[in-house]
Backbone as ProteinMPNN parsed JSONL, in Angstrom:
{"seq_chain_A": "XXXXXXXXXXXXXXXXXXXXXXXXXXXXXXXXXXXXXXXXXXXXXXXXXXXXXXXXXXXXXXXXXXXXXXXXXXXXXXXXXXXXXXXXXX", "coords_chain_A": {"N_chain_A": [[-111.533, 111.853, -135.996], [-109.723, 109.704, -137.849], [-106.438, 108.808, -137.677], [-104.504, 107.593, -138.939], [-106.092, 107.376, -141.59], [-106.8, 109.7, -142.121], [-109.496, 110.417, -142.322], [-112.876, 111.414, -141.948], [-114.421, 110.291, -139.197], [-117.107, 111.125, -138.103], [-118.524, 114.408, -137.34], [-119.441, 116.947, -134.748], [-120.447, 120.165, -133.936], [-121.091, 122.818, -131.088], [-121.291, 125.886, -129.079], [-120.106, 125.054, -126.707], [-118.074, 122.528, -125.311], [-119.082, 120.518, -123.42], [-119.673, 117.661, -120.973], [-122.15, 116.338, -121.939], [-122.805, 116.588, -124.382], [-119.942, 116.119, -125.935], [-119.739, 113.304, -124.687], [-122.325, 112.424, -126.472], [-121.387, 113.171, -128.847], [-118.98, 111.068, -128.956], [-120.336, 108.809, -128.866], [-121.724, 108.851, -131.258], [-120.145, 108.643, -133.065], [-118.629, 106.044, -132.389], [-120.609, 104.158, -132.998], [-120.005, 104.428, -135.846], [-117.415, 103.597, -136.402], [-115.078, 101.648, -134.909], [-112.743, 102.375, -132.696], [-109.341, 101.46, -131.804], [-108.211, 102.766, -130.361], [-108.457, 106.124, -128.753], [-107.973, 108.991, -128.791], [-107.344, 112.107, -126.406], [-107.532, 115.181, -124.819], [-106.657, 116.258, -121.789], [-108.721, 117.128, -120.065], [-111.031, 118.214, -117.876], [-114.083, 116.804, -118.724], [-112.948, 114.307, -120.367], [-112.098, 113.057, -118.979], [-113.336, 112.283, -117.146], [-116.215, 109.977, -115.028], [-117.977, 109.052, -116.403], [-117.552, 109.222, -118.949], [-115.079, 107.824, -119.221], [-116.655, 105.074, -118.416], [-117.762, 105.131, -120.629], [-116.41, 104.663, -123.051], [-114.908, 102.396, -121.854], [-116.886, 100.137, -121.819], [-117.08, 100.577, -125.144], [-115.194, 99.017, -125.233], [-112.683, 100.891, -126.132], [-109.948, 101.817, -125.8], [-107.958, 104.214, -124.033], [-105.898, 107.287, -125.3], [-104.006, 110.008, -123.338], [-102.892, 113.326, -124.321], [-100.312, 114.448, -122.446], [-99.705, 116.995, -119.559], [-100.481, 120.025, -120.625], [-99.784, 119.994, -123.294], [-100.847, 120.554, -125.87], [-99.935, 120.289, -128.42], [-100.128, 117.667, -129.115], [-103.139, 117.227, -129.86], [-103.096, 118.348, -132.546], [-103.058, 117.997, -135.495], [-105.986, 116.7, -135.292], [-107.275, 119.192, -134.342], [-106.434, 121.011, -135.681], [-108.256, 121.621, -138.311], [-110.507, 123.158, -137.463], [-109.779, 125.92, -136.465], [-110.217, 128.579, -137.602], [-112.566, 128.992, -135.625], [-114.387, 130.372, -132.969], [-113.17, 130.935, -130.086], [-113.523, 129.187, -127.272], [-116.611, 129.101, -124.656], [-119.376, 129.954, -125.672], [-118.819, 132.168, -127.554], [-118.652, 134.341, -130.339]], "CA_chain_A": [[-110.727, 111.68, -137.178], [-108.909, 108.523, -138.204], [-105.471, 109.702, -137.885], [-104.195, 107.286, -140.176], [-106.32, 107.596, -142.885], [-107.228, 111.05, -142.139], [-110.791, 110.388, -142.642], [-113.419, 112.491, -140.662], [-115.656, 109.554, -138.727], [-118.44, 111.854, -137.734], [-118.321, 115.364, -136.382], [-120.592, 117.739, -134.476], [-120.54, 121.657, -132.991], [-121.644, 123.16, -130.227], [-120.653, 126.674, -128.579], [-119.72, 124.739, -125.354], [-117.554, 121.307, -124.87], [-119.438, 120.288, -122.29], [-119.756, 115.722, -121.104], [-123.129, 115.529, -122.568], [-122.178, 117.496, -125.634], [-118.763, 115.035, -125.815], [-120.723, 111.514, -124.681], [-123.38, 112.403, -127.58], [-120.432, 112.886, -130.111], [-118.532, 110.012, -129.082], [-121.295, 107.64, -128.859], [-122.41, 108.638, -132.645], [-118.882, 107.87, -134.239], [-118.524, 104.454, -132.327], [-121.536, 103.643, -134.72], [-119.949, 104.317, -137.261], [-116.564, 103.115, -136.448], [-114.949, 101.265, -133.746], [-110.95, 102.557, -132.988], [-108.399, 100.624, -130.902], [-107.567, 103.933, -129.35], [-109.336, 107.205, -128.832], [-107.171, 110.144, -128.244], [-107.785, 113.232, -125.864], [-106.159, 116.019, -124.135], [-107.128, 116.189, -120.15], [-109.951, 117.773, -119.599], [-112.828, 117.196, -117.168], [-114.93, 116.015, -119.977], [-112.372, 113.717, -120.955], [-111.505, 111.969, -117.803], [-115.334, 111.635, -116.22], [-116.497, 108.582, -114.912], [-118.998, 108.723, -117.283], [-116.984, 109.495, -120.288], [-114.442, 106.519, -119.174], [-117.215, 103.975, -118.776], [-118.72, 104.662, -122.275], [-115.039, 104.255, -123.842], [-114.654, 100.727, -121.435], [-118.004, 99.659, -122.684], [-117.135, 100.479, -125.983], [-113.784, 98.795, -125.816], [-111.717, 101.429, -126.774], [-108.48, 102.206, -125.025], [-107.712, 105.71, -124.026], [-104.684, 107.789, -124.756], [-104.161, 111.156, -123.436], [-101.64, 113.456, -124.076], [-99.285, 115.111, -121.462], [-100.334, 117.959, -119.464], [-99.454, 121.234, -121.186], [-99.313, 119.024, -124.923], [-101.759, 121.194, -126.772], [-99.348, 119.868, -129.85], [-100.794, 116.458, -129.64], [-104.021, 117.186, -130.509], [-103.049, 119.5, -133.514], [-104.005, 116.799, -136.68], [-107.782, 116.234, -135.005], [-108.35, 120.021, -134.382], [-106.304, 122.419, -136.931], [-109.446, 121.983, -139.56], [-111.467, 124.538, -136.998], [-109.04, 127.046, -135.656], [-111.372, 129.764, -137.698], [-114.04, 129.025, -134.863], [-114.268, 131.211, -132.117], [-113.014, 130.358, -128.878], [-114.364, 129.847, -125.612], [-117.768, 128.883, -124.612], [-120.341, 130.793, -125.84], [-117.843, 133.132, -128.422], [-119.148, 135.028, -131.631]], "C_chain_A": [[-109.86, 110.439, -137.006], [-107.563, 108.934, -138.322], [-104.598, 108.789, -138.876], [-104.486, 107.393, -141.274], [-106.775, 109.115, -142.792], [-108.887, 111.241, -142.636], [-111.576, 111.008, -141.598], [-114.657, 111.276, -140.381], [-116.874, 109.829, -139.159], [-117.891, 113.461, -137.057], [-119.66, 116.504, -135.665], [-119.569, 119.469, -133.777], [-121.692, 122.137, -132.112], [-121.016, 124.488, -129.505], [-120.041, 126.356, -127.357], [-119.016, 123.187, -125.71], [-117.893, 120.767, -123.69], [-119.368, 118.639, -121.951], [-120.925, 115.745, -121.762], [-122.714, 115.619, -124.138], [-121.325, 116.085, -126.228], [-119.201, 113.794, -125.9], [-121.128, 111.555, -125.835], [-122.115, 112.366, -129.064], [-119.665, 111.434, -130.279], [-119.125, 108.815, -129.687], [-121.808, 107.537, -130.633], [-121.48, 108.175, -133.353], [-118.985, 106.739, -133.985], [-119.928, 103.889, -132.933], [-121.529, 103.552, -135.824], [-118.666, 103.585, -137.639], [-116.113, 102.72, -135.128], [-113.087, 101.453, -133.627], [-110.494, 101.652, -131.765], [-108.134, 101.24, -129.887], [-108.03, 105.674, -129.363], [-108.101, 108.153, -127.962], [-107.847, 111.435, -127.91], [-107.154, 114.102, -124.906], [-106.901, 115.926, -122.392], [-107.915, 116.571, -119.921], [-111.101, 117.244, -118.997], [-113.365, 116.094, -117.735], [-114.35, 114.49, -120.156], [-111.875, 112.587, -120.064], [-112.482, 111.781, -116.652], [-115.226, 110.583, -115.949], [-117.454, 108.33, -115.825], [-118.741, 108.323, -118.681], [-116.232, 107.999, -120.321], [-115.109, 105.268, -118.901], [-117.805, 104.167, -120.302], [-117.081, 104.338, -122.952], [-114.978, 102.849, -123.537], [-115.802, 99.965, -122.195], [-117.665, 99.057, -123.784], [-116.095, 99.166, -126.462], [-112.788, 99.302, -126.659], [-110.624, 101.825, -125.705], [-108.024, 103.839, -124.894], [-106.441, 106.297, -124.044], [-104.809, 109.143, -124.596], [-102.499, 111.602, -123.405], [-101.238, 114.421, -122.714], [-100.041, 116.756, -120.864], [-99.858, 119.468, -120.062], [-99.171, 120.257, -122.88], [-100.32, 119.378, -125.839], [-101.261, 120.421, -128.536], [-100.234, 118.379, -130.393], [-101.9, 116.229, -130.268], [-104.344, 118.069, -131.978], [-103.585, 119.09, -135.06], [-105.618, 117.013, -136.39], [-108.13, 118.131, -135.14], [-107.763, 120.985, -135.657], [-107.139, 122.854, -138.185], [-110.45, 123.136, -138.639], [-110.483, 125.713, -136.016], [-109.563, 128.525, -136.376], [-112.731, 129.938, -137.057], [-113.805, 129.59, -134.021], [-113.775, 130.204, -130.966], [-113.626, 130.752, -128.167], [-115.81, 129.455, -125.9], [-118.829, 130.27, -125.031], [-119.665, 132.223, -126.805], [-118.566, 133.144, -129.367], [-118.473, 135.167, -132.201]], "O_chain_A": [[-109.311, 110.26, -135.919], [-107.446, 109.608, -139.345], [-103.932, 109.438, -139.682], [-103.628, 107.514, -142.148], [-107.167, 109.544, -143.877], [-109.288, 112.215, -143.273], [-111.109, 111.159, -140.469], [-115.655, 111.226, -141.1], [-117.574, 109.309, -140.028], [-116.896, 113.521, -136.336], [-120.717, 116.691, -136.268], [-118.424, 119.633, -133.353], [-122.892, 121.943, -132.304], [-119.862, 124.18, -129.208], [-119.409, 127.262, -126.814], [-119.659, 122.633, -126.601], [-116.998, 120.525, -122.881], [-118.856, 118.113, -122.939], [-120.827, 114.805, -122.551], [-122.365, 114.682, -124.856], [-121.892, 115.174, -126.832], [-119.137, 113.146, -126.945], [-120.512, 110.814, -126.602], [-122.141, 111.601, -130.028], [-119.657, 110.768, -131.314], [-118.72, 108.076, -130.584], [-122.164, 106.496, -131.185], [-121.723, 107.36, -134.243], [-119.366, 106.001, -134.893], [-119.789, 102.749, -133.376], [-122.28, 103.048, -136.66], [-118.539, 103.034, -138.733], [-116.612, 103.3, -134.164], [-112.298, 100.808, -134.318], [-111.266, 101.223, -130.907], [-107.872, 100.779, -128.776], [-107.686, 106.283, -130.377], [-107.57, 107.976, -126.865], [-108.682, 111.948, -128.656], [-106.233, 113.675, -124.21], [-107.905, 115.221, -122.294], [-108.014, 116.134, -118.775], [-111.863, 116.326, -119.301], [-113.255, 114.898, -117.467], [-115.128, 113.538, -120.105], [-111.387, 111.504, -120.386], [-112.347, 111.247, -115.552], [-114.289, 109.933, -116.414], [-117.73, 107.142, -115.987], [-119.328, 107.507, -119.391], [-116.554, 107.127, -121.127], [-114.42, 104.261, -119.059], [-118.247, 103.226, -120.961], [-117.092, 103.189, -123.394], [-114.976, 102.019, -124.446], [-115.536, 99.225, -123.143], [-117.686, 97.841, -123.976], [-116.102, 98.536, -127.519], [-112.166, 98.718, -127.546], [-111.057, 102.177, -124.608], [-107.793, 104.491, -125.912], [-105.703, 106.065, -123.086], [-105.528, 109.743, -125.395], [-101.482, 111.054, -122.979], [-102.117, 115.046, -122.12], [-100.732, 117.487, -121.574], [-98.726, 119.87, -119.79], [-98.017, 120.074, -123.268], [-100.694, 118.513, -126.632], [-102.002, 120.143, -129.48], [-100.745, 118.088, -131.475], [-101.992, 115.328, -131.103], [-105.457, 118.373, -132.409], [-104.394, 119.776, -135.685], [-106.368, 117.464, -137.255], [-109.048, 118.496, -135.875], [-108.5, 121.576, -136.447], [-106.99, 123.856, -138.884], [-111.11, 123.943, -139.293], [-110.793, 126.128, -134.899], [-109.335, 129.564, -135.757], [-113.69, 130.59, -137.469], [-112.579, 129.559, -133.912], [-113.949, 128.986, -130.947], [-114.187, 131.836, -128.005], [-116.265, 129.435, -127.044], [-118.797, 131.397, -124.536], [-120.198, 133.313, -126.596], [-119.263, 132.147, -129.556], [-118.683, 135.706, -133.287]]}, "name": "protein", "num_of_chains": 1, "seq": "XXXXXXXXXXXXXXXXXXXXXXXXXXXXXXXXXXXXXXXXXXXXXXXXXXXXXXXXXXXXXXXXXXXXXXXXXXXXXXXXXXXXXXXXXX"}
């Protein structure tokens, strides 16, 4: 999500957040748009070597928030908080 314009890039689902999962999402927005700054909360996924060379690549700049800052990411996710939690949830 564009947090300025509130526009939705691209999005995908998956019952798991897994790096390929994550890579494969990333990689389809920066095709569609290219941001200055890609925001994300800490997580494995999120701080890979894999994950942080496709961002350098891309030339996007990474910010994450704080550990324990669930708030920060509350704009990008509060459109699915009627999805189950947890990997593999019904």
């Amino acid at each position: 999500m564009d947090w300025f314009s509130r526009y939705v890039v691209t999005w995908e689902l998956d019952d798991c957040l897994e790096l390929a999962f994550v890579r494969s999402a990333v990689t389809r927005s920066l095709a569609q748009a290219q941001p200055e700054i890609l925001n994300s909360d800490q997580g494995s996924q999120f701080t890979s070597d894999s994950y942080l060379q496709l961002l350098h690549r891309a030339g996007v700049r990474l910010s994450m928030g704080g550990k324990g800052r669930a708030s920060n990411n509350i704009p990008s996710t509060s459109s699915g908080q009627a999805l189950p939690k947890g990997c593999g949830a019904v």
